[in-house]
C-alpha positions as a Markdown table, in Angstrom:
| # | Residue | x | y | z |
|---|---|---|---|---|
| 1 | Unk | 91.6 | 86.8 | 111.7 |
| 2 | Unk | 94.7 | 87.0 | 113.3 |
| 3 | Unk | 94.9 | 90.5 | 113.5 |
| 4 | Unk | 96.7 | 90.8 | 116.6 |
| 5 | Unk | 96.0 | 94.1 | 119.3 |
| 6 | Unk | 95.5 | 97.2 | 118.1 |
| 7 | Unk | 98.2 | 99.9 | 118.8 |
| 8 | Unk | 98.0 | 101.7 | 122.3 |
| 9 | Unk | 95.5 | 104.8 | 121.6 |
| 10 | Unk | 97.5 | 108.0 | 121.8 |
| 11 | Unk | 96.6 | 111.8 | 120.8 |
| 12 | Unk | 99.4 | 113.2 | 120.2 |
| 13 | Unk | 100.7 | 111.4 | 116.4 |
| 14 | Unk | 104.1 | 113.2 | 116.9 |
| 15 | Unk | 104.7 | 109.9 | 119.0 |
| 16 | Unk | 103.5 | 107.4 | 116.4 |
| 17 | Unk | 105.8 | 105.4 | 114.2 |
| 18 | Unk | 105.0 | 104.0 | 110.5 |
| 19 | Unk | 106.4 | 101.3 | 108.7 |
| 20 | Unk | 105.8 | 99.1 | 105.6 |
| 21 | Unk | 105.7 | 95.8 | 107.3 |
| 22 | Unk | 104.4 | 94.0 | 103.6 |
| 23 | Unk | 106.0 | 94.2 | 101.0 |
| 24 | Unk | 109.3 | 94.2 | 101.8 |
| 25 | Unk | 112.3 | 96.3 | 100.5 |
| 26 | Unk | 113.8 | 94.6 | 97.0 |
| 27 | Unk | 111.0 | 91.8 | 96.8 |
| 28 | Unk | 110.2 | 90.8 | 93.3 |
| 29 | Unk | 106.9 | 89.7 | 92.4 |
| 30 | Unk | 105.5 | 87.9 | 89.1 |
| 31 | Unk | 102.1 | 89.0 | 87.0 |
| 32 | Unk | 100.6 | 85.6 | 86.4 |
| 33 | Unk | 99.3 | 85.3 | 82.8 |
| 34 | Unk | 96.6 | 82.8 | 83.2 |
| 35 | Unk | 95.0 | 85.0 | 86.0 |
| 36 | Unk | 92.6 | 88.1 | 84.9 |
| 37 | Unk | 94.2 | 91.6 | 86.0 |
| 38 | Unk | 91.4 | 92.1 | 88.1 |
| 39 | Unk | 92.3 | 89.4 | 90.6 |
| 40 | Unk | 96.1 | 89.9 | 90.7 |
| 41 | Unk | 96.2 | 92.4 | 93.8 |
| 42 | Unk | 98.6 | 92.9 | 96.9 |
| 43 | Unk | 98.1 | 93.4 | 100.4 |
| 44 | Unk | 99.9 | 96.4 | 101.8 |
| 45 | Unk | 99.9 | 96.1 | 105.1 |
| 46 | Unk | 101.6 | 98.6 | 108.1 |
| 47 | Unk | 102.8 | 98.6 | 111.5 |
| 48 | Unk | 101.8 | 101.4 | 113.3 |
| 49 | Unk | 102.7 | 102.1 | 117.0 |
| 50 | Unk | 99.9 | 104.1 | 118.1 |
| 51 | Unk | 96.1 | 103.8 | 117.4 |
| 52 | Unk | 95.6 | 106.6 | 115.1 |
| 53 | Unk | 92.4 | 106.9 | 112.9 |
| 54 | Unk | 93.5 | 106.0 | 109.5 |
| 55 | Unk | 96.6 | 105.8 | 107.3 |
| 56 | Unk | 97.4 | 106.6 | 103.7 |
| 57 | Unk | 99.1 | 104.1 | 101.0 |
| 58 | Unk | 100.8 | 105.8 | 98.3 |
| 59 | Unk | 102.0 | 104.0 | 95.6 |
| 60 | Unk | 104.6 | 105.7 | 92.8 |
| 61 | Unk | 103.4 | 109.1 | 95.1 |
| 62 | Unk | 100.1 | 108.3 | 94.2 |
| 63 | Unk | 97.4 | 108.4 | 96.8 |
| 64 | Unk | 96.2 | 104.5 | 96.7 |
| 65 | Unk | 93.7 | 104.2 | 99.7 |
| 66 | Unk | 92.9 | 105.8 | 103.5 |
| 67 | Unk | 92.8 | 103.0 | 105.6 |
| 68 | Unk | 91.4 | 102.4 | 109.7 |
| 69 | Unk | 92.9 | 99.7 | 111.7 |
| 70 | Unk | 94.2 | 96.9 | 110.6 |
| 71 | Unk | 95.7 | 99.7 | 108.1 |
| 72 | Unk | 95.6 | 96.8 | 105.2 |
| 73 | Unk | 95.0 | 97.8 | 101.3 |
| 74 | Unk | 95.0 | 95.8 | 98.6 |
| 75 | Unk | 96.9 | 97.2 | 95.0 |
| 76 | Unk | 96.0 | 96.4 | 92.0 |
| 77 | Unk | 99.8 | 94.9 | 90.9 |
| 78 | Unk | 101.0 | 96.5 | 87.8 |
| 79 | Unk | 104.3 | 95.5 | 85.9 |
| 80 | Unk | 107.6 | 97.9 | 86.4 |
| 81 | Unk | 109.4 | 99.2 | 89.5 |
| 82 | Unk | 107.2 | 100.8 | 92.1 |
| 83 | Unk | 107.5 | 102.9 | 95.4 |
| 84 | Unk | 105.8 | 102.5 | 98.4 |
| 85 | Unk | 105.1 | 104.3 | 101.2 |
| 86 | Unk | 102.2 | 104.9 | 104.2 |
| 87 | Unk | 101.7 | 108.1 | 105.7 |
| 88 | Unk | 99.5 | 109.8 | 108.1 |
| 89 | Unk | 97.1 | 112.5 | 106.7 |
| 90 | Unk | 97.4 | 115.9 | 107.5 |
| 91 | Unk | 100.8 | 114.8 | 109.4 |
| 92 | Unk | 104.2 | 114.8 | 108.3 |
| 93 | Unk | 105.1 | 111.3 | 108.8 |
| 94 | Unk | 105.5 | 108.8 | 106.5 |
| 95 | Unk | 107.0 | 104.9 | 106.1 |
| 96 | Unk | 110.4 | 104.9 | 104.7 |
| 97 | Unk | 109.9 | 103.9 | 100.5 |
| 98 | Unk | 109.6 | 100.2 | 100.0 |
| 99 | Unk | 111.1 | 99.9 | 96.5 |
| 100 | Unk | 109.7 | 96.7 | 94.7 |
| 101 | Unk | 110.2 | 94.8 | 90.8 |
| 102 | Unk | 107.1 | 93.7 | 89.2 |
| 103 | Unk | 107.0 | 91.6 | 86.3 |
């Protein structure tokens, strides 16, 4: 599928790092009329630099999902402005907020 490796396995998460590698920072996306809500969802996807068991997509501080590797949910897209973020459970680290438009 593409996938690419998984992180290096490491124990200790203090070492990891998260980021939001889709969607990006200030992307604007469209809600297509002709399409049912139902099948107008985006990928959230993460780069992770250490195999850790699974992440955690928030969306507007709302927990979204807890995903394993490849660490890929899908969101239902909604219209407005929305905040992003992953984080690992029961650790404090988290992405830094993607911030996207919606319409």
């Amino acid at each position: 599928k593409g996938l690419g490796r998984p992180p290096r396995a490491n124990t200790d998460v203090r070492a990891a790092a998260l980021a939001v590698s889709y969607p990006l920072s200030g992307s604007r996306f469209r809600i297509d009329p002709d399409i049912p809500a139902e099948f107008q969802t985006m990928p959230l996807r993460a780069l992770v630099t250490t195999l850790v068991p699974a992440i955690d997509w928030y969306v507007d501080g709302r927990r979204l999902a807890s995903v394993a590797f490849p660490y890929e949910a899908r969101w239902p897209i909604a219209a407005g402005e929305h905040v992003i973020e992953a984080r690992f459970p029961r650790a404090f680290i988290r992405s830094r907020p993607v911030c996207i438009s919606v319409r």
